[in-house]
C-alpha positions in Angstrom: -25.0 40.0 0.2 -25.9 42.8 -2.2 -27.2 42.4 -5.7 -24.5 42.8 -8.8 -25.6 43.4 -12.9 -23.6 43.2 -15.3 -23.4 44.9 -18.7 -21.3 44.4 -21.8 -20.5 47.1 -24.8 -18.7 47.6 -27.8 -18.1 50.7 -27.0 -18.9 53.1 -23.9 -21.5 54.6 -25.6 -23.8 51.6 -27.3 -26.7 50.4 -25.4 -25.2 50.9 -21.9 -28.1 52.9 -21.0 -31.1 50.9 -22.1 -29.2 48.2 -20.3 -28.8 49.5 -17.0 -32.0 51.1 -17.0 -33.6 47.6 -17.8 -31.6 46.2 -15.0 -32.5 48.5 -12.5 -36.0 48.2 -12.8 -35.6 45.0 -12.8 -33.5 45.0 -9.4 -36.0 47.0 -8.0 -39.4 46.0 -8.8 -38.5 42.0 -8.4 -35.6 41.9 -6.0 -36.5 44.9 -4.0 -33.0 46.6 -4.5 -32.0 49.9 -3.5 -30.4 51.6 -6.8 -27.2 52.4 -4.0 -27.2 49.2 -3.1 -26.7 47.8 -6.9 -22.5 46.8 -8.0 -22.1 47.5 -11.4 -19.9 45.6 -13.6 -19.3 46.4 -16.8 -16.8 45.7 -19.8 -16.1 47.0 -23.3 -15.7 44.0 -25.5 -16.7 42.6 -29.2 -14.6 39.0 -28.6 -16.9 36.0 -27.8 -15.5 34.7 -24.4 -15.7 35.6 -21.1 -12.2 37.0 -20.3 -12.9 40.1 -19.5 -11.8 42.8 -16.4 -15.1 43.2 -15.6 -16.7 39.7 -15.8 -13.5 38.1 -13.5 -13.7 41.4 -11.0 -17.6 40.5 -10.5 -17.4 36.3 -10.7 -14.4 37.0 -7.6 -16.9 38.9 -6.2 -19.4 36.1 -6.3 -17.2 33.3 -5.7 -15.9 35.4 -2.2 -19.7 35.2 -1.0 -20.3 39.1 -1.5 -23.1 39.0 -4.1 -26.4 37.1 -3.6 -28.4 37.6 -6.9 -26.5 38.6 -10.7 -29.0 40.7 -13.0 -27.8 40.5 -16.8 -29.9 42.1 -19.4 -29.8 39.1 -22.0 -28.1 35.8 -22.5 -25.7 37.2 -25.2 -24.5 39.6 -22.4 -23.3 37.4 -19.9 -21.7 35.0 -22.6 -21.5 34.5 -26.2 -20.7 30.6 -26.4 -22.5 28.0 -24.8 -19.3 26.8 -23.0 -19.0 29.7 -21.3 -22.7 30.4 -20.5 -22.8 26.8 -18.7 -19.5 27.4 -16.9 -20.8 31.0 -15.6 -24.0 29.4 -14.8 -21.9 26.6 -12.9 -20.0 28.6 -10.9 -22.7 31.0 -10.0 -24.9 28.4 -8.5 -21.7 26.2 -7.1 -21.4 30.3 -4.9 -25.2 30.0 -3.9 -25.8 33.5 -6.3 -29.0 33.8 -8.2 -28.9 34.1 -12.0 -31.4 36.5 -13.7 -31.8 37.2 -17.2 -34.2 39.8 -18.1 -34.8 38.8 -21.9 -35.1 35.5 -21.9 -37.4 35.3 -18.8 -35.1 33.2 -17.0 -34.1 32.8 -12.7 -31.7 30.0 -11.6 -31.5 29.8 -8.6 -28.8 27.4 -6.7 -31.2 25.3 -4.5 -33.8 24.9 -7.2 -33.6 22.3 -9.9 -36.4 23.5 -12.9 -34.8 20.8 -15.8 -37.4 23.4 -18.0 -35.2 26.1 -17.6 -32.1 24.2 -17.3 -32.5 23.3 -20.8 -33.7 26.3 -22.2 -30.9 28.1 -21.0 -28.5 25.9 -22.6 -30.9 26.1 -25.7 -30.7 30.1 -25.9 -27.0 29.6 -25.3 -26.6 27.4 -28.2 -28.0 30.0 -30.3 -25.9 33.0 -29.2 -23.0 31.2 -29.6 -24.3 30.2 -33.1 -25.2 34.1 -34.2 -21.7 34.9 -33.2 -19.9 32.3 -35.4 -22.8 33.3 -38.0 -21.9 37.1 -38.4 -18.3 36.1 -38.0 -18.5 34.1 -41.0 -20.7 36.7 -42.8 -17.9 38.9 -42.5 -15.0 37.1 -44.1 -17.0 35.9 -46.3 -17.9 39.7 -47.3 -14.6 41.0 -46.8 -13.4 38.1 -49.3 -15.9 39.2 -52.1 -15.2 42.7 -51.7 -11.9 42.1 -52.1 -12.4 41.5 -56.2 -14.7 44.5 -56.7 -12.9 47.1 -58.1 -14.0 49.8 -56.0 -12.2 49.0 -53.2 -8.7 47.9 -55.1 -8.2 52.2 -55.9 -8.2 55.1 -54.0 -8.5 55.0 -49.9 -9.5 52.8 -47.9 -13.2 52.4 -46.4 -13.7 53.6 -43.2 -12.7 50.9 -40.6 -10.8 49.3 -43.3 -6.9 49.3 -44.2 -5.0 47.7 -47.2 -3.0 44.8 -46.9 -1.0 44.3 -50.5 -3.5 45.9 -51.8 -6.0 43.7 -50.5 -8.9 44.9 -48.2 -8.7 43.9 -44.2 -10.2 44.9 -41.4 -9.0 47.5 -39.6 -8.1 47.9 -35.6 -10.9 50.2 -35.1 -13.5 48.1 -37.7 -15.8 46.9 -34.4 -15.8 50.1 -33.3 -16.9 51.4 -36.8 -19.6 49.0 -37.0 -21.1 49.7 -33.4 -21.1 53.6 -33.7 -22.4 53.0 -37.3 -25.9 50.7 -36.0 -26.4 53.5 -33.3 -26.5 56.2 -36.1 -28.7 53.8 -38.4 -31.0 52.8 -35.1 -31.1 56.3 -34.1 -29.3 56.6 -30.6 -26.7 58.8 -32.3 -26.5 61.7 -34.5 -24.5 62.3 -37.8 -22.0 65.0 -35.5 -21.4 62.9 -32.7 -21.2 59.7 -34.9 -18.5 61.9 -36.9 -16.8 62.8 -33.6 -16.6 59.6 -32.3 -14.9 57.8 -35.3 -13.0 61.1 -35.8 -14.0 62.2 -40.1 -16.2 63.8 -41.3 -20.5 64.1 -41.7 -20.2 63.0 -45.4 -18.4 60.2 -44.3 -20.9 58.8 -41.9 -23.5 59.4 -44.4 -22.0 57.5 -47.3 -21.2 54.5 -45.0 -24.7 54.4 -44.3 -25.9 55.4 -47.4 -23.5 53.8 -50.1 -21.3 51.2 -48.0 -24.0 49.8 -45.5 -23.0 45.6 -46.3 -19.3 46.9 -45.2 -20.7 47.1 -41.7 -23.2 44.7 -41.7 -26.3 47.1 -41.4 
């Protein structure tokens, strides 16, 4: 049985790196993995389930026998509610796989029962699942009090935004805008490729950032 990670982005770009690197040295300093020997599985997602190409490809995977330990970099990876973390941490162990989570600390392993980590795992779930719903709710509730400033009622649109009636909505490509928006602000992108990626222009990145940062949640 070989050794699987798995790694969820917003976009192909955001964090994938740090990520893998993370799990690799992981894989091979405590599991004594062969970088050849580790099955990548990855997905580009925002949504807070599990349904997902690349989570069902590597749970099939699991479930079939072929993978013997699963490396994820944090909780909030592998699942973003607490229903879903304790259903992929069922079916996991019910396949004799090992469960690893790098940030939290954390190894569950089929044959062992630790009720320690058993409930902190379910504790660190509860609180993913709880940011999720938190910046979800952030959001409407910013969207709705944008709506009534009058900045935002002439002229174009924000970036990531579209008008509905002449109210302001979120646009298809708004989780996109946000996730190439915190690498600018965090640094793993520059103002060009940011520009490039979203497709407009330097002085649009910049007065996102600079002017329109509570749009994006930054």
């Amino acid at each position: 049985m070989s050794t699987s990670c798995y790694v969820r982005v917003s976009t192909e770009e955001q964090n994938l790196e740090r990520q893998l690197e993370s799990i690799r040295t992981y894989a091979q300093d405590n599991l004594n993995t062969e970088l050849a020997d580790l099955q990548i599985f990855r997905d580009k997602s925002t949504g807070t389930d599990t349904s997902r190409s690349g989570y069902r490809e590597m749970m099939e995977a699991i479930e079939d026998g072929e993978i013997g330990e699963v490396v994820v970099k944090s909780v909030s990876r592998i699942a973003r509610s607490i229903r879903d973390l304790d259903r992929t941490a069922e079916r996991i162990k019910d396949a004799g796989a090992e469960l690893h989570i790098i940030d939290e600390g954390l190894i569950l392993k089929p044959h062992e029962n630790d009720p320690y980590q058993t409930a902190l795992f379910r504790v660190l779930g509860v609180f993913a699942e709880l940011e999720a719903e938190i910046a979800q709710k952030r959001t409407r509730e910013g969207i709705a009090a944008r709506q009534q400033n009058e900045e935002y009622h002439h002229g174009p649109a924000p970036l990531g935004f579209e008008k509905d009636d002449g109210r302001l909505v979120e646009g298809d490509d708004y989780d996109l805008v946000c996730a190439v928006l915190e690498m600018k602000a965090s640094g793993d992108m520059g103002t060009r490729e940011a520009a490039r990626e979203l497709r407009c222009g330097t002085a649009t990145i910049k007065r996102c950032l600079d002017e329109r940062a509570e749009l994006y949640e930054l």
